[in-house]
Structure formats: C-alpha cells, structure tokens
C-alpha positions, 0 to 999 in steps of 0.5 A: 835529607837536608843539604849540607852546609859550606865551611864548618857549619856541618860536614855530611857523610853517606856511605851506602855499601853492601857486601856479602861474606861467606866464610865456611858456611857464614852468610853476612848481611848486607852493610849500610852506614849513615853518617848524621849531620852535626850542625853548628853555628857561627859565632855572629849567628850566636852573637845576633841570638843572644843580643835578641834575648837580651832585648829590653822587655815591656815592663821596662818602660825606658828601653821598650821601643813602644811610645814612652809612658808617661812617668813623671812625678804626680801633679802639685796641682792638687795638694797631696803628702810626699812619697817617700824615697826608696831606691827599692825601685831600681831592684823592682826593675831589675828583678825578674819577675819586673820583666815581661817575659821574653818572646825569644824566638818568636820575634824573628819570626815573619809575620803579615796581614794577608789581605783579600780585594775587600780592604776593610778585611784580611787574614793577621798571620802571627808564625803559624796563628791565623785570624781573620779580620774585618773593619765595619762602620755601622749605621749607629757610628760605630766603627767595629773591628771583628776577629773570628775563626782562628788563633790570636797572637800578638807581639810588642812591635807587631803592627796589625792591620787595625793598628794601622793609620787607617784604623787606628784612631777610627775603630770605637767597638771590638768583637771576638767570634771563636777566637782563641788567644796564642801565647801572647796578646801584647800590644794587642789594642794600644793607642787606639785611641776612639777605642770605647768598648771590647767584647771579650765573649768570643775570645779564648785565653786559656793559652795566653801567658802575656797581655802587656800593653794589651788595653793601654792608650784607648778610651775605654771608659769601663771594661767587663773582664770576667770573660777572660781566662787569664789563669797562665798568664803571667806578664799584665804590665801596662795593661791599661796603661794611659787609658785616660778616660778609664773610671772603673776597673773590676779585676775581681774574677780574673784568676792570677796564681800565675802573674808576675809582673803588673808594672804600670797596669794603670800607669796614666788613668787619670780618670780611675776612680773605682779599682778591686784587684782582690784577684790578687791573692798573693804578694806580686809588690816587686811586679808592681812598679808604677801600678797607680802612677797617675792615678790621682783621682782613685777613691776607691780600692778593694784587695786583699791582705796578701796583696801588700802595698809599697810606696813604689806603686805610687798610689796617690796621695791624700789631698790636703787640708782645704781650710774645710775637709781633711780626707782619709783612708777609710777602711771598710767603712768602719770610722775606727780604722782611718788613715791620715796618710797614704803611707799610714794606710799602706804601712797598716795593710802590709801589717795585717794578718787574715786573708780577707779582701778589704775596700780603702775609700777616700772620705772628706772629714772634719773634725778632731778630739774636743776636750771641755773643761772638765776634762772629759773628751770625745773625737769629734768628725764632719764627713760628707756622705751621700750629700750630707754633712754628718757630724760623728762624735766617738770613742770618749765622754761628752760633757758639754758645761754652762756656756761652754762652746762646742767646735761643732756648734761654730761656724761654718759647721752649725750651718752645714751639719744636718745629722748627727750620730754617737759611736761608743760614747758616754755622756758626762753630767752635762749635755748642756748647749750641746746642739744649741744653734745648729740651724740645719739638724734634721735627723740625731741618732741616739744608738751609740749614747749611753746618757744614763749619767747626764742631768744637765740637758738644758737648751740641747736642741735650742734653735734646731729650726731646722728638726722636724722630728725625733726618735728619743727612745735611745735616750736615757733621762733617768738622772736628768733634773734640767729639762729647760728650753730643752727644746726651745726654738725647734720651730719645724717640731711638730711631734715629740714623742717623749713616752721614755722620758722616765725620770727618778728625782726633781725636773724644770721643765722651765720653757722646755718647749718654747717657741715650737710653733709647729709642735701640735702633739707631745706625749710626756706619758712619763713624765713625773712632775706631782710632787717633783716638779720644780719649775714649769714657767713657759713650758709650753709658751708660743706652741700655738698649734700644740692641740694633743697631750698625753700624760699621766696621773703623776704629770702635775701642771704647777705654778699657773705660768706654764702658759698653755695656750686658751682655746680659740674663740667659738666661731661660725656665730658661736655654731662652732666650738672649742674644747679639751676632750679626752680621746675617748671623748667621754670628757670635755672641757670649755676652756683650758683652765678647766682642762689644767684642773680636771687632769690634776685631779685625774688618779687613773693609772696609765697614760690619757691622751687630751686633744682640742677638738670642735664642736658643732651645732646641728638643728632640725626643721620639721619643715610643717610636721607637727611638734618640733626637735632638739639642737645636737652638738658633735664633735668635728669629725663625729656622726649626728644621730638621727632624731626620735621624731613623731610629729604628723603631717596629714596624707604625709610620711617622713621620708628622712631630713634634707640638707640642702634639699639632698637627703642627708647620710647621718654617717657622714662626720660632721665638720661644721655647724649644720640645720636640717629640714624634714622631708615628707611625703605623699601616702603611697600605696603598692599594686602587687600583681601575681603571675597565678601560675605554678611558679608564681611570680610578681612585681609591684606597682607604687602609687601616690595618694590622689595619683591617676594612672594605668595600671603596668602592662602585663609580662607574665606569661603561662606556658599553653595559655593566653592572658584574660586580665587581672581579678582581685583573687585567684579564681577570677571572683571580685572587680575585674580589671584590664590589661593597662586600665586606668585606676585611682586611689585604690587604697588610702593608707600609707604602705597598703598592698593591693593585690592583683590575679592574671586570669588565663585561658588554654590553648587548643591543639590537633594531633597529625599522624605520618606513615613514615614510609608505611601505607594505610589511612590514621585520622587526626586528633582536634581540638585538644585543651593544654593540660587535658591528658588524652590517649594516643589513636592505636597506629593503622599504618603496615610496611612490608619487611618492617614492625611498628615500634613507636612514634617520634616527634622526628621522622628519623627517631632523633625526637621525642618517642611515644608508645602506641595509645599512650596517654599524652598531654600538653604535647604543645602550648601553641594556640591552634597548633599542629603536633605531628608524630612519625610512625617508627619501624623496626626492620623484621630479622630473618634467620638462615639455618646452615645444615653442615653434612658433617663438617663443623657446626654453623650458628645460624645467622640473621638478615633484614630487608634492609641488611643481606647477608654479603658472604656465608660462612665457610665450614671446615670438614678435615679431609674434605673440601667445600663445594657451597651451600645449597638451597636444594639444587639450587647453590646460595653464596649470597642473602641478598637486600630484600629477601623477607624470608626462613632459609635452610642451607646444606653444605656439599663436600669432596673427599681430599687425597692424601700421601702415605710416607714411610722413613726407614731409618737406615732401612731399605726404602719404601715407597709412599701410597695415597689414601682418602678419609673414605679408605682404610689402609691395613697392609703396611710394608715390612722394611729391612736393616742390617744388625737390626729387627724391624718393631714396627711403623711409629708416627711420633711415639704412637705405633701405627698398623694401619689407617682408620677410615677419616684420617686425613693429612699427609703422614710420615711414618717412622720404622723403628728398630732393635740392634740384634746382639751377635756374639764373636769367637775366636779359633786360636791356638794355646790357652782360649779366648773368650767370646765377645758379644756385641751389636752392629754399632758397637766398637770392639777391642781385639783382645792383644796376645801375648806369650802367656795366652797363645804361642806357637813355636816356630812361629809369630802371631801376625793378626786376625781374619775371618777365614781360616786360609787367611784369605778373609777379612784381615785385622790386626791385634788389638784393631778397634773395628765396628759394624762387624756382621756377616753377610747372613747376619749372623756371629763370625768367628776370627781365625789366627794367622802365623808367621814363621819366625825363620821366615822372616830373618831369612827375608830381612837378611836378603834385603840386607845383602841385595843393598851391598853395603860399603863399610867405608860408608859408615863410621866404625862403630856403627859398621861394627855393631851392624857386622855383628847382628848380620852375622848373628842372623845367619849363623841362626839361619844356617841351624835348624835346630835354632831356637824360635826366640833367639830367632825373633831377637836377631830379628830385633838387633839387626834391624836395630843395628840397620836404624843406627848406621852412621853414613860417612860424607865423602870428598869434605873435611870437617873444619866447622861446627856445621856439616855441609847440608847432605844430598840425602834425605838425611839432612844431619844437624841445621847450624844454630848461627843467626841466618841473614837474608839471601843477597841473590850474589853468586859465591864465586871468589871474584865476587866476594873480594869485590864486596870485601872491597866495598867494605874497606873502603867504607871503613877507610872513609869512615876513620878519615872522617873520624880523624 
C-alpha cells in the first residue's frame, strides 16, 4: 500500500478489527474494514500541469522552441504575381487541427542515452521505449546511423545521441532493423544536416501518430516513403521543413485518412521541383499554412480534387514575362486548361467537382490570339517542350491574307520554332505566307486542321530551309486552286509525297517547287493538271537532283516553262548514258523533251513512276575464238545476260568471260560501262575409277589435253582382298594398268570419260580350335579363301560332369557362337590370319529324388558339378519330427560341389506326444492325459455339475468321443451341459399354491400371501423354509432366490412358517414397560396417543377370547404411537427459532441462519465484551474520519 502523504495531499485509514458475536445460537464473522486513500493535489501541482498542456506545440513555428523556420516573404529575385492578403491565417493557426498534438504527459517524462564502453553505440531510452543505436564510418565515406531491436519514440526537445554535435553534421546514411515506431517520432532527424539517405525498410510506424519535423534541415535530395505506415498519424507538419537540397517528394502511397495538420511540410525546400500529395484525399486546407513557403522552384504538382488549395499555402508564384516566355499553370497536359496565375489555377481546382487526381506544371509559352484582316482568329502559342520550340495555333480559323504578316513568322520566333501543330482548328480561304520564312521548321502536324476550305496556299512553306520532310496526308486541297511557290526554297526537302493532293477545279503550280535543291522524288499521282492547269511556269526550277516523278494520265505538262531540268551529258566516253524510263523500265526516253511527250500522250489509268536512270555499255572480246558478240546496254543497277556465243577455239572449251582476268558473275548489277573477254580452255577429259566391288564406289581423275601424269593412287578397299591394279572392264580383260602409273591422252575429246576396274585377290585364313578346359586332340583347318563357305571339323574335346554345346569366337561365350560343323564363311579378312574358336560346355544337372515316408511331398531337385546343393529341404509330417534324410544308412544333409550323380533320399521321423485337456465348465475337474499319433484314445471321463446333465466332450461345435489314431496337436476339450428343470412345492395352509418350475439359474419370485389365499387364526405368516420344524433354509415372502436345488438334486418343498399374533403384542408390550418411560418427557399429546395404544394392547392381552385381527391392529397402533413420541428437552427455555442442538441422536431441526467460519474463540462472556469493544472502537474511528 502505497504511504500516505503529509497535509491534505490524502489522509489514510486502516482499521483491521475482528470480533466475534454469539447471540442465542448466532455466529458473527470476523470484521475487517479498509480505509482507501483519496489523493489530491495542490494547487501549484495543478497550476505546473496546465501551464505544460498549454505549451506552444510544432505547428506553430513562433512559439516551438526548435530553431525557427525560416518565414519570410518569397524572394522579388524572380518576377512572380502578388499573394494576396487574407487574414484567414491567423484563424489557420489558431484552429485545432493547425496544431501538433499535444505530447501532454509524456514531456516530463525522463528520457536518456544509456551508453556502453563503445561510444559510437548505446541504448535511447524514450519513458518506457528502447532502441538500440550504433554510428559506423564505412570504407566508402559514408557515415551511417544504425537503429535496431526496439520501440522508437521521440519528443520535439529530445536531444538523441545522434542529434549530438558528435553526429549531428557528420551522419550521411540511416537504417532501421526491426524497429518499431512509438507514438511519436518528431524531431526524429532535424538539422542534420550531411543527412542524404534514410531507409525506412525496417522501420514499423503503424503506431505512430506524429512525425513533426521528423526529415527537416537534412540534405536529403529524394526520399522513398512507400515503406511507412502512416495510417494513424495525424501531425506531418514541418516534415521536410528547410530541406534545401530536396528535389522530388512522392507522397502518393502514404495513407493519410487520419492527418490534420501539414503546416510547413515543405516550408524552405528551395530546391523542390516535382510534389504528388495525391494521398490527400480529403479537404486538410486549414492544416496547411505555409506548406510551399519557399518553394520557388516546384514545376510540377499532383493532387487530387478533394485536396483544395488556398492562398495561405504560399504556393509559388508564376515567374513573369521575360520579354520572351509567359509561363502557366498547365493542367494535365491538356493546353485547354491553362492558368495565367497562381490564383487563377487555385481558384479552378477549389471549383472542380470529380475525385481524380490531377498533375499542375509550369510551362514556358508564348503567344496569344492573332486575328487578320478578315476577322477570322486563332490562339497562337510558343512553348518550350523537350528542347523544342513548338508553336500550337488553337480554337479558332486561320486566315492568313496577301502580304499579310503572322506573329509567328517575326523575329525572333521564325528563327526559334522548329515545330508546328493544329488543335481544333479551321482554315479560312487563305493560308497564304502562313509559314513563309521560318528557317528552323522541321517537322508540321496537320492532325488538328480542317483546310477543306482553303484555296489560296501560295508560298505556305516558302523558305523552310530547314524542313526535310512532310506528311501531307491531313491536308485537305480539294478546293485549292493557288499552289504557287507552295514549296519555293525548301532547300532540305528531298521527298514530297503529294499522293493526296486531290483537287476539283483549275490549279497554278506556278513555281510551286523551286529551288528545292535537294527534292529528288515527288508523287503528284493526284494531281490534275489536263484540262485544269492554268499556269505551271518554273514549277520545277532549280530542283536538280529531282530524279523521280509519279503522276497520272491527267497530270499534263503545260506551257513548255515548267523548266524540268535536261538530262545530264553521257559520260564514261559516252559508255554511260541518261534517260527517263518508267519503273518498270519497259519504256525509256533520251531526253527530257521525249519524256514531257511521251507522258502527255500516256492514257492508262493509275498512277506511273518515272525515274532517270543510267545506262551502260557492255562489249564482249572473243579473246582468239572465232566469230564475234554484240555490245549490250543495261540500266545501272540492272544484270547483263550472258551471250549466245558459238564461235570455236581448236582443242579449246569456252569456260565463261573474264573481267579483269577474274570470272565474271553475270548476276552482279552493272554500275558502270564494262568489256569482257572469253575465257577458253584446254580439252579435258575424266579417269573415272570403280571400287568393283558390292558397294561400288568412285572418284574421278581430270586431265588436260596433252597432259602426262600418274594416275591417283588407289584408296578403295575390299573386305578380305588384296589390290592387283586397275583393268578397263570388271573382269580384269582389256589394257592393264598400274597403281600410280604414268599415262597421257588417253581420250581426245572434250568431256570423255574414261573408266577404270580395281582388280582384287582373296585373302587366305586357318582355323584353330581351343578345349576350354575340356581334354582330347582337334586338328586345325588351313588355308582357306575369303568368301569360300566351308563346314566347321565335328568337336573331339570331352569334360567330365559338362556337355559340349557350341563354340565361341571368346573363351567365355561373351563372342560370336557357332554350332558344331556348321558351315561358316569369311570368318576373317586378314591375309594369312588365324580364326580361334573355344569349345563351350554346358554343366550336366543331376537330380535327387526325396522319398518322404509319410510326411509332405518333396519335388525333386537338381544340382551341377559346378553347383551342389548347400541344404535339403525340410518335410513336414503332423505329429512328428524330422530326424534327416538318408541315403541308406548313411545320413545326407548336403550335395556337395562335384558329385556327378542320381541320388534317392528317405526321410526318418519320431512320433510327437501330445496333452489331452478337459474344460468342465463349471463341472468337477478332470485331469489331462498325453497321447502320440500312434494311439487311439477311446475311454474319455464323465464330469458332474449341479442342476445340469452332462451331453458330452465338444472341441468347438464338433462332439468328441475319442481320438483316432494320427491326430496330433494339444487339445481341449469342452464339456457341455443341460440345465435340469426342478419343480418347487409349496405346503401350506388354506387355498394352495401352485408349483413353480425352475432350473439352477433361474430367479424365483416367492409368491406374496395375503388373507385372501392362506390364513390361520391366531396366527401370522412369518415366511418360508425347507423344513417343516422350521429348523431349514429360511426365506421370506416374496424372496427373489436362485440356485435353489437340494442336496440330491432333486424338487424341494417349502414349508409355511407362523407366528402367533398374541405372542408378538405380549413381546412388544414387555419392551415397552422394561423401557419405564417418563411422561414428562414427552409432549402431551404424543404422551396421550401412545397411553392409549399401550392400554389398548393389554386390554387384548388380558382377553382370551380377542379377536386375531384386533390383535395385529393394537400391534400396528402402538408401535405407531412409539414412532410418534415427541421427547421434551430439559432445563432450556425456548426464546429462538432454533432449538439447541440435542444430546441425542435426534438431532431436531438445524437453523437456516447463514453460518460463518469457526474464530477458534472461546464463548465465555469476557471474551465476547472484548470483541464487542474492538468493534466499537472501529466504528467510533470511522465516524471521527467521516466528520
């Protein structure tokens, strides 16, 4: 119990008084009473708690006593709009939720840094939570906090061993292993300023409700949050308050249903570009005082509609117009939704109405809404994306008149713009000049252009030295009928794919391609100029590299001063040509008037590519042949054919044509002019050589005319022959010839083929024949020709125990087998080799025959020379045992290895004995017998059991009488019997009583007397015995009795017993006057009622005449009227509801009143006034303290 305090801190009574009370039979408990103590406090107790509630919290930066954030007004450095005033801020900061929450009375609670000898680690102690930590400098640099192994918690003014100058500015890495976080992690890392990374994998926060402060002042540059459980946090204020190198912040996966307060989150990140808080589901705008102060960098921000921005967020300020850009709010990347201002962009959120997450960027833009003189306008733009100038004209008609100047085309963006796209916009009559002059376009984008109206298009892209391609295919020219210059000056052009240039009416093409320099191919395929061309003068001036056209039959060169360029001069001393050909190269011309006039003339439908294309000379030397070939002329790129030569060259071939003495490929394209010379020749004729053999095989041997050499040295070879020299035919007839032998010319023409014959001998080979382990003499077989087939010399060779089977190529039969005499042949190819065969041997298998005398059949069993028999089998014979075989006299247990023999065993027994036994099942016991299988057992004894006749000896449900001869095993044998049925009589007096018939085991019911069936006057029935005198076996009536038999086995008659009713009130009476009973011991009136049965039963007695049955009822009243006497205690007054506990075995009635344990007191009267006393002065304690 805790001790009590001075003054009135809180008074404490303990009284501990036990007594004991015993009034009139009552047991009272002991009595214990506890006085509890009531603690208060004093007013400057209560004064120093409330002053520590009222503690100026984190999110009021001016009263924390962390270092002050820095609040000023953003920098003018940077031109931005003005925030405007709203006095709304103060009410941010004194509402509620601006407020960290309170850490109330864990502040005052003692906190430490138990540290052991290392002094780079310890143990923070937070109240209760522990964790340990430890600082390592790490061979890379890096300096790294570790905690681990406990519960984090930290306070605004705690001041952590790694908070410490030690570490402060010297940690640059931290990591969590199975920490778990406490309620509050404020603080946890601020001003640490070489802080760059944090780890937060090991780190639990599912518990934590504040992380004020918890990043601010470190030099993280990006941070992964997506490991944090913030979902019952509710203060985040100043989370990365000052983080000055801070670029990027992802707060997308952090779960914040529960946060209230982020004043000053990023408060003084100077370097913040990127921010997603699309977390923020809900409207937390008076928890957000200051969250962007100083955030004058942030370009990009994600959040969601519910998250609503105000002005007391300081989120930055666009920066102004620097004589070139204007910048935006841009709202997900969609150009429609810009905002001029900051407060524009805010005042647009707060108003929208889904629950999407949206991405605010701040893009450079220039431009405006240009309207000409025809009053049509369209929203022009400049922005800067991915190092690009991109000008976007929107939302309106251009209509760009004669000479009429477009913003876009002055300086200095006609230098800057490099691209060019339309959205949902509509061309008016006029696209006249409309890119004129910008130098830098290099890629348009007709998508969001609907020209179907325009017909005016001259000089569009005049001078866009810079484009080198376009995809017209968005562009729509149905209606334009001014083409001219259209593309004048576009010196980097080099394809034009004008395929969807469809127009209805009259066109001028007049100089429409001019001066593009570079332009080598143009399809106007759709183009219509036959009949509707107006002017085409220097349409195709200065295009000198333009080498493809396609076009169509109602494309019409007009005017003869559309100045397509002349073919180039023939070069390669006029080898090499130019011309127009079509595609397909079925049509050429010589010069471009020729081309001009075929095509005009040209009526098939669909589109025709011309190309220029080279043309050179290929001639052909017949380098001494006779005759000669034409030139040939091929396109560049094209194959020359191979001449259809037959001149003649004497003992000479043409081989093919040489280009620089190298054979020439006539699928190689021809690229410039080309002269060819024949290549012949000598004759040349073939030596082909057979293997003559089953699998023929060749190879050839190629001579020149007039050439002497050796003929190839022979490699076939024949399986068991020997080579003899080549033959002109197979058989060997005709010029013989030698291996290698020198020959010459021995055919003429060109292509003959000479064929050769090898010529072979066979080979010779002895047979030698091996025992194998066998004896006797086998001659060898000599001299016998490969491919001769002979039979096999019949085997001499004998073993003893073994049989010849065959012979083998390996001693071990693993070889080739042949039978005995068979024929063989080529058994090997080897010139005078020796074949050797091994005899092979069978082992012969004997048999032993097994003679069992009686006992089980054996099969008989076989053995080898090689293989005995190691154990014979063992015979089962019931009721005897094996003795062995024997062979004879003689016993066998083994065939041992190398016995060559029949044998016949017989076996040898001994009788077994055997125990007869004899279950009497309740009967008198029998002794057991033995017996053999040799005996017959026949006089089998007879058992006796009371109340039963004895059936017989069964085993199981078989009755046995006696034992045949052969049976064997120990046996039981089970008497069975049959309950004798017995018939009880009954020898009574009045009406009779049935017998009952009954066995030993059965139950019999006495049958129950009444008046009705047997009476006897003057008398009682008093039961049964088996005698008449009474002097048997008694049983009562109605007795439940068994096994009722006599002793001869026989029926037993039961004898009624009486009682003389007289007899038995003169014995109760005489009990009754021997006990000389007081009257004044009992109540009144039970006295009274037992007086009057006593005297009833003497006044019976005293007549001799008295009927039998008023006799039994003065028996039953008295000894009713003894039952019901009510003894009377003496010396005690009765002033309870509970008697005195009586002496006697009648204990009366026990009190109902709740009984209290035993004190172990004595009762005496001194005793009890002492514990009334102690009582008292309990009470009299109690009401003193009361008052």
């Amino acid at each position: 119990m805790k001790k009590a305090s001075r003054g009135n801190r809180g008074k404490l009574i303990s009284v501990a008084t036990v007594g004991m009370f015993i009034l009139s039979g009552y047991v009272l408990p002991p009595i214990t009473a506890f006085a509890v103590e009531e603690p208060t406090l004093t007013q400057e107790e209560v004064d120093q708690a409330k002053s520590q509630l009222e503690t100026p919290l984190l999110g009021d930066t001016a009263a924390t006593t962390q270092p002050a954030e820095k609040t000023t007004e953003p920098s003018n450095t940077e031109p931005q709009e003005e925030l405007s005033d709203n006095t709304a801020a103060d009410s941010v900061l004194s509402a509620p939720n601006s407020e960290l929450t309170a850490e109330d009375s864990r502040l005052d609670q003692p906190q430490s840094a138990t540290q052991d000898s290392d002094p780079d680690k310890g143990i923070w102690e937070k109240g209760n939570d522990t964790v340990n930590w430890s600082v390592t400098e790490e061979p890379n640099g890096n300096c790294v906090l570790e905690l681990s192994d406990g519960i984090l918690t930290t306070a605004s003014n705690d001041q952590t061993p790694w908070l410490s100058d030690k570490y402060k500015n010297k940690i640059t890495e931290v990591r969590f292993d199975h920490v778990g976080g406490g309620n509050t992690l404020n603080s946890l890392f601020y001003q640490m300023e070489s802080l760059k990374k944090v780890d937060f994998t090991g780190l639990d926060t599912s518990n934590v409700t504040e992380m004020a402060h918890m990043l601010g002042a470190t030099s993280i540059e990006q941070v992964d949050l997506t490991k944090l459980n913030t979902e019952n946090v509710s203060v985040m204020a100043s989370l990365f308050l000052n983080c000055k190198l801070l670029k990027e912040a992802d707060l997308s996966e952090l779960i914040t249903n529960n946060v209230e307060n982020i004043n000053t989150m990023f408060s003084g990140c100077e370097a913040l570009k990127t921010v997603d808080l699309s977390c923020f589901y809900t409207n937390i705008e008076f928890g957000a005082y200051k969250l962007f102060n100083e955030c004058l960098s942030l370009e990009e921000l994600t959040i969601n509609s519910q998250f609503k921005l105000n002005s007391n967020m300081f989120l930055r300020k666009l920066p102004g117009f620097d004589g070139m850009y204007k910048h935006y709010w841009v709202r997900d990347d969609d150009s429609q939704q810009q905002f001029g201002s900051t407060d524009e962009m805010i005042n647009s959120h707060r108003e929208l109405s889904d629950s999407d997450d949206h991405t605010y960027t701040i893009e450079k833009k220039v431009g405006g809404t240009w309207k000409s003189a025809s009053g049509d306008q369209v929203n022009w733009t400049v922005v800067y994306e991915d190092g690009e100038f991109v000008l976007v004209l929107s939302n309106g008609t251009v209509n760009s008149a004669t000479n009429e100047s477009t913003p876009w085309r002055e300086e200095p963006y006609n230098e800057l713009i490099t691209q060019v796209r339309f959205e949902n916009v509509t061309g008016g009559k006029e696209l006249f000049h409309l890119f004129k002059d910008m130098r830098q376009l290099e890629y348009v984008d007709f998508n969001g252009l609907d020209s179907r109206n325009v017909t005016n298009m001259f000089e569009m892209f005049a001078n866009c030295s810079a484009l080198k391609e376009l995809n017209l295919e968005g562009l729509s020219v149905e209606n334009v009928f001014l083409f001219s210059a259209m593309f004048q000056g576009c010196s980097s052009l080099e394809t034009l794919d004008l395929s969807t240039f469809k127009n209805k009416g009259q066109v001028n093409t007049n100089a429409m391609f001019e001066g593009c320099t570079n332009l080598s191919e143009i399809d106007l395929s759709s183009l219509k100029t036959r009949d509707k061309g107006q002017n085409m003068n220097s349409m195709f001036n200065n295009c000198p590299k333009l080498t493809t056209l396609t076009l169509s039959n109602q494309f019409e060169f007009i005017n003869n001063n559309f100045k397509l360029a002349d073919l180039p001069a023939p070069i390669n001393a006029g080898k090499t040509t130019y011309h127009w050909v079509t595609e397909d190269l079925t049509t050429a011309y010589d010069s471009t008037a020729d081309f001009v006039e075929g095509h005009n003339n040209y009526s098939e439908n669909g589109p025709i590519t011309y190309k220029i294309k080279t043309r050179h000379n290929v001639s052909f030397d017949v380098n001494g042949g006779s005759g000669s070939v034409a030139d040939q002329s091929i396109f560049d790129g094209e194959k020359a054919t191979t001449p259809s030569y037959d001149g003649t060259n004497e003992h000479h071939q043409l081989a093919g044509w040489l280009m620089n003495d190298q054979p020439f490929d006539f699928e190689t394209p021809i690229q410039a002019p080309l002269n060819l010379k024949a290549n012949w020749r000598l004759n040349q004729y073939t030596v082909r050589f057979y293997s003559n053999e089953d699998n023929e095989q060749t190879h050839d041997q190629s001579f020149d005319y007039n050439e002497e050499k050796n003929l190839t040295k022979n490699s076939f070879e024949k399986t068991g022959y020997q080579f003899t020299g080549w033959a002109a035919d197979r058989e060997g007839l005709g010029t013989p010839y030698e291996d290698e032998q020198l020959v010459k010319n021995l055919a003429y023409q060109d292509g003959t083929i000479v064929k050769l014959y090898a010529q072979w001998s066979p080979n010779k080979y002895d047979i030698v024949f091996m025992p194998n382990g066998g004896t006797g003499n086998q001659k060898l077989q000599v001299g016998i020709l490969y491919d001769q087939e002979h039979n096999l010399m019949k085997n001499d060779f004998t073993r003893t125990g073994y049989r010849f089977t065959e012979w083998n190529t390996a001693a071990d039969g693993s070889g080739a087998a042949y039978e005995d005499e068979a024929s063989v042949k080529n058994l090997t190819a080897v010139d005078q080799g020796t074949f050797t065969l091994h005899a092979q041997w069978e082992a012969i298998n004997y048999q032993v025959n097994f003679d069992s005398q009686g006992g089980e059949s054996i099969q008989p069993m076989t053995y080898t020379i090689e293989q005995g028999i190691d154990s014979l089998p063992i015979p089962i014979r019931a009721g005897y045992e094996f003795l062995g075989w024997y062979d004879g006299d003689s016993k066998v247990e083994n065939i041992p290895v190398g016995s060559t023999e029949d044998i016949e065993l017989v076996a040898h027994w001994k009788a077994n004995q055997y125990t007869l036994s004899f279950n009497s099942d309740g009967g008198n016991e029998i002794d057991p017998v033995t017996f053999t299988p040799d005996e017959e057992v026949t006089d089998l004894p007879t058992p006796t059991k009371k109340g039963y006749t004895f059936l017989g000896w069964y085993d199981g449900d078989e009755k046995v009488t006696k034992l045949e001869k052969g049976t064997v095993g120990d046996l039981t044998l089970t008497a069975k019997w049959e309950l004798i049925t017995y018939t009880l009589t009954f020898t009574t007096v009045g009406e009779p009583i049935a017998p009952i018939n009954y066995t030993i085991d059965s139950v019999i019911e006495l049958p129950k007397l009444t008046r009705s069936t047997m009476t006897r006057a003057g008398y009682r029935f008093d039961g049964w015995n088996t005698q008449a005198d009474g002097k048997g076996a008694a049983l009562t009536d109605e007795q439940e009795v068994k096994n009722l038999v006599d002793a001869n086995n026989g029926s037993i008659t039961l004898y009624a017993q009486w009682k003389a009713t007289k007899s038995e009130l003169e014995e109760l009476v005489k009990q009754e006057k021997d006990k000389h009973r007081n009257k004044n011991n009992y109540s009144d009136a039970s006295w009274q009622k037992y007086e009057a049965a006593l005297n009833e039963a003497e006044a019976l007695l005293a007549d001799p005449a008295a009927d039998p049955e008023a006799v039994e009822a003065a028996v039953r009243n008295l000894k009713q009227a003894v039952s019901d006497l009510v003894p009377i205690q003496k010396g005690s007054t009765v002033t309870s509801p509970t008697k005195l506990t009586p002496t006697s075995t009648n204990r009366g009635t026990r009190s109902t009143a709740k009984s209290y344990p035993g004190t172990g007191m004595l009762t005496s009267s001194g005793l009890m006034l002492a514990g009334f006393s102690a009582v008292a002065a309990a009470i009299t304690s109690w009401r003193k303290y009361k008052k």
